[in-house]
C-alpha positions in Angstrom: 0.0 0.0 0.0 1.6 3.3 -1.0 1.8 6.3 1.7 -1.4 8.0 2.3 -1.1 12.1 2.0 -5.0 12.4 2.1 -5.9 12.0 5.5 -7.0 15.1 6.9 -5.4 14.7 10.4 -3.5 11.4 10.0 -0.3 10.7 8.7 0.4 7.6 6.7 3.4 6.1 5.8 5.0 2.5 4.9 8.3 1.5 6.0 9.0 -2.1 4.5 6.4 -4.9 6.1 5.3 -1.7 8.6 2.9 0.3 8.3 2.9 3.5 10.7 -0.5 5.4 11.7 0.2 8.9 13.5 -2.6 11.0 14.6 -1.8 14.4 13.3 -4.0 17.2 14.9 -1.2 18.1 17.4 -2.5 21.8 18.6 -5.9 19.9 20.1 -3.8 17.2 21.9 -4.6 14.4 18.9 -8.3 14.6 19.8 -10.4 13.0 17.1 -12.5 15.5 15.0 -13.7 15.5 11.6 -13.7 12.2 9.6 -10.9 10.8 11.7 -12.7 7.7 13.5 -13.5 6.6 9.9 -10.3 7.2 8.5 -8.5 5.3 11.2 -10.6 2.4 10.4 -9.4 2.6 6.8 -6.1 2.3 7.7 -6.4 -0.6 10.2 -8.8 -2.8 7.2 -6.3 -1.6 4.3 -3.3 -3.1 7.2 -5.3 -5.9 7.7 -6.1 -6.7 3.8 -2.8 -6.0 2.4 -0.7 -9.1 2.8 2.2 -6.7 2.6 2.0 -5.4 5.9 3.2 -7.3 8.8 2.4 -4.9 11.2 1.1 -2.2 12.4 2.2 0.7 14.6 -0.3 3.6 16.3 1.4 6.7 17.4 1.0 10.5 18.0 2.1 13.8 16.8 3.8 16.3 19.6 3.1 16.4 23.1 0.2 13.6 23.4 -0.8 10.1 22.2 -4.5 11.7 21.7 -6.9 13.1 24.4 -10.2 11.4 22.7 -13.1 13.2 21.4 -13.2 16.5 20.9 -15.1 17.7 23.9 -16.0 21.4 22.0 -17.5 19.2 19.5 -19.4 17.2 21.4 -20.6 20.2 23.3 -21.6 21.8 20.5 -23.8 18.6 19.7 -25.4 18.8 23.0 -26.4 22.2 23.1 -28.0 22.0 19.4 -29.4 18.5 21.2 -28.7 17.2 17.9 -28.5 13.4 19.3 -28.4 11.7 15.3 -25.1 13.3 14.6 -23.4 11.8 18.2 -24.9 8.5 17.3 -22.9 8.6 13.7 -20.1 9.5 15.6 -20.7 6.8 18.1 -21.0 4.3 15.1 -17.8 5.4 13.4 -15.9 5.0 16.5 -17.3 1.5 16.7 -16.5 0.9 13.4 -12.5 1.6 14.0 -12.9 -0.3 17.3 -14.1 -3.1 15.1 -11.2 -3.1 12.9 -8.7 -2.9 15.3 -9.7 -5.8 17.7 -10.0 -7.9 14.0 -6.9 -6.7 12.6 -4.7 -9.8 11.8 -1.7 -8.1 12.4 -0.3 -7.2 15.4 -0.6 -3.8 16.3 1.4 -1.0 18.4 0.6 1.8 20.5 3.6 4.1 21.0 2.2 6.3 23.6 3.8 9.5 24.8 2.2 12.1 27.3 -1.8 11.9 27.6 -4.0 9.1 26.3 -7.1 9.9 27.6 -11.0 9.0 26.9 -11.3 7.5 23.5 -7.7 7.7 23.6 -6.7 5.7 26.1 -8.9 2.8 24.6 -7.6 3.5 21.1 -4.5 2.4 22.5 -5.9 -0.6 25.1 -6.9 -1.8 21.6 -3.4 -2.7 20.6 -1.5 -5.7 21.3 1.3 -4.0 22.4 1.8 -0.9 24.3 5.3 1.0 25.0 5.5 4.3 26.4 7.7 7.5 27.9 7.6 8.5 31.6 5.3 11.1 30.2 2.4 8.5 29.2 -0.5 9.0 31.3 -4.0 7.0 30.8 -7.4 8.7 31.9 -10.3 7.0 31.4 -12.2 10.6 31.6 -15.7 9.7 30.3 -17.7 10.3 33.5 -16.5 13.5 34.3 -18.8 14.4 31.1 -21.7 12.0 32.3 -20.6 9.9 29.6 -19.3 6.0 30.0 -16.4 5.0 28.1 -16.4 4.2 24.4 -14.0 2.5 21.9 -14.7 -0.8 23.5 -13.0 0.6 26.7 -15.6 -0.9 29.0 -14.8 -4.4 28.1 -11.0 -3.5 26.7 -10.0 -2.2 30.5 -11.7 -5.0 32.3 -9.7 -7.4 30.2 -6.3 -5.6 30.7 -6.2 -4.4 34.8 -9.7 -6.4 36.2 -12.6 -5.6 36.9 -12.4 -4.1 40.3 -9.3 -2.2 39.0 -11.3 -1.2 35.7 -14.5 0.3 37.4 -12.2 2.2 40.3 -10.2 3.6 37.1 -13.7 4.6 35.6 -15.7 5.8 38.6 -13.2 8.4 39.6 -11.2 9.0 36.0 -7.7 9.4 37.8 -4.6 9.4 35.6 -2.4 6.7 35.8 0.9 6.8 34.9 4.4 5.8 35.1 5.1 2.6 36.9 1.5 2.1 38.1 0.6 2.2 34.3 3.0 -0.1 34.0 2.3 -2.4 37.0 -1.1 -2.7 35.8 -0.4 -3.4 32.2 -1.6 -0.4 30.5 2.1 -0.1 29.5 4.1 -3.1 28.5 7.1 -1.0 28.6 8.6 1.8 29.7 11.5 3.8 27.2 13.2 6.6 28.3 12.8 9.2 25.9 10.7 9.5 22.5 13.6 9.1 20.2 14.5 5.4 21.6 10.7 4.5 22.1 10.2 4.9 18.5 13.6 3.4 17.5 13.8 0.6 19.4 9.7 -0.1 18.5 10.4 0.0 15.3 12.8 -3.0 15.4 10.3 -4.7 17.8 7.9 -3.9 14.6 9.8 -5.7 11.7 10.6 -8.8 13.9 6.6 -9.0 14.5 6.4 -8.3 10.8 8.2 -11.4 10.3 6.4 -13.8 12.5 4.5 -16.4 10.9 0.4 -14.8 10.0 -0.9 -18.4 10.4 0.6 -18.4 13.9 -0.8 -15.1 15.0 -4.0 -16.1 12.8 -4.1 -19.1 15.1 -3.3 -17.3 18.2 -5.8 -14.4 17.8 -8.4 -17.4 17.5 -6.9 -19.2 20.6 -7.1 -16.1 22.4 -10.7 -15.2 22.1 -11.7 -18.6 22.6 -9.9 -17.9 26.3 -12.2 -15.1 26.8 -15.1 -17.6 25.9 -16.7 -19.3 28.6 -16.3 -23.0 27.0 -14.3 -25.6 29.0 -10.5 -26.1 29.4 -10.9 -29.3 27.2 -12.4 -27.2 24.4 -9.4 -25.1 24.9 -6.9 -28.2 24.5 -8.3 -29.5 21.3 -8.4 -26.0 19.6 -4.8 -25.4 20.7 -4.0 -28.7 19.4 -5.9 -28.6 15.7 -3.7 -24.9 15.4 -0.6 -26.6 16.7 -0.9 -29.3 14.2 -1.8 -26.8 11.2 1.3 -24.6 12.0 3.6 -27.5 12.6 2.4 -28.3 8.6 3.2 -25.1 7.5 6.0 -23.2 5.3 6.8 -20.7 7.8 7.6 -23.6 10.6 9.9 -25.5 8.8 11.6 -22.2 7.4 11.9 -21.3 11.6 12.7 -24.7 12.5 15.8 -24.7 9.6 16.6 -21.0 10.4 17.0 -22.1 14.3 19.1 -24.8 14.1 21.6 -23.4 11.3 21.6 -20.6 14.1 22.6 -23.0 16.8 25.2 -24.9 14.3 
């Protein structure tokens, strides 16, 4: 897929098997406005249809990851009581949700200073999440009278509990540093933007070069996990994957590449 100029405040570019999303509306802290939801989502489903692209990686233009919706906007929606145009917004955002929790590739969030509201869960919605000290996550919603969106309600439960998840929500405190860490809203902490984005983008092309009927298989493992079938279920489906990938192209290239590694 060639670089995208269009977007109106993302930018869009390819590096190899990579493909980089960076919210670009830096003087309103990244906050989604405009067409944006639905232009994040047609990144994510071009990433996830282009069997060129090996992975994907979410980041933000100057001082924040992205401080969610635009709360002028939505204001502005309110006061005209125009409730329609908040659902379309509603439905785009669930839209790029969508994509993201489907995308076959794994995905990034590089997140430096404030991810907060839709934000925060556009970036619990990637499989991995690095960070500065500056990261902060705010799950803000209720401060508004609103409740989170973005699939947070679900997305936080699954990543810090949910006793954690509705303490986090109830009183939208900002989290960061090594609490963010310590409860897995980071992954990893970098020290400064330059080596976050360096150092995730060799983490990037070595996910880019994992086998897509392993993470195929383990994207389908995983959200059998969250299932409520039994732990037998669970042992058969690992094993019919198991036995697919052990079949596979990309296992005996590993196996080969392993052992004249060893030799």
């Amino acid at each position: 897929m060639p670089d995208s100029p269009d977007y109106e405040f993302l930018a869009v570019r390819r590096d190899g098997p990579v493909l980089h999303l960076r919210l670009n509306r830096p003087d309103k802290l990244n906050s989604f406005a405009g067409s944006i939801r639905d232009d994040i989502r047609r990144v994510v489903e071009q990433a996830d249809e282009d069997p060129e692209v090996g992975c994907l990686v979410v980041s933000g233009e100057g001082r924040a990851f992205c401080a969610g919706g635009d709360v002028k906007v939505m204001e502005r929606l309110r006061g005209d009581d125009d409730r329609a145009a908040f659902a379309a917004i509603l439905d785009s955002a669930n839209a790029a949700a969508l994509a993201l929790r489907r995308c076959r590739v794994p995905t990034i969030a590089l997140v430096h200073g404030a991810a907060a509201g839709a934000g925060a869960n556009l970036a619990l919605g990637c499989d991995v999440r690095w960070g500065t000290p500056q990261a902060s996550f705010t799950q803000s919603f209720i401060k508004l009278g609103l409740v989170p969106d973005w699939g947070g309600s679900r997305l936080l439960v699954e990543t810090v509990g949910l006793d954690r998840a509705r303490e986090l929500i109830l009183t939208a405190r900002t989290v960061r540093g090594d609490e963010a860490l310590r409860l897995g809203l980071l992954h990893r902490i970098v020290d400064d933007r330059d080596t976050l984005e360096s150092e995730a983008a060799t983490l990037a092309l070595e996910l880019a070069s994992r086998s897509a009927l392993a993470i195929t298989a383990l994207d389908d493992l995983m959200l059998a996990a969250r299932s409520e079938g039994s732990f037998d279920d669970q042992l058969e489906l690992e094993k019919s994957w198991q036995l697919r990938c052990f079949d596979s192209p990309a296992a005996r290239a590993a196996f080969e590449a392993f052992f004249n590694r060893k030799g």
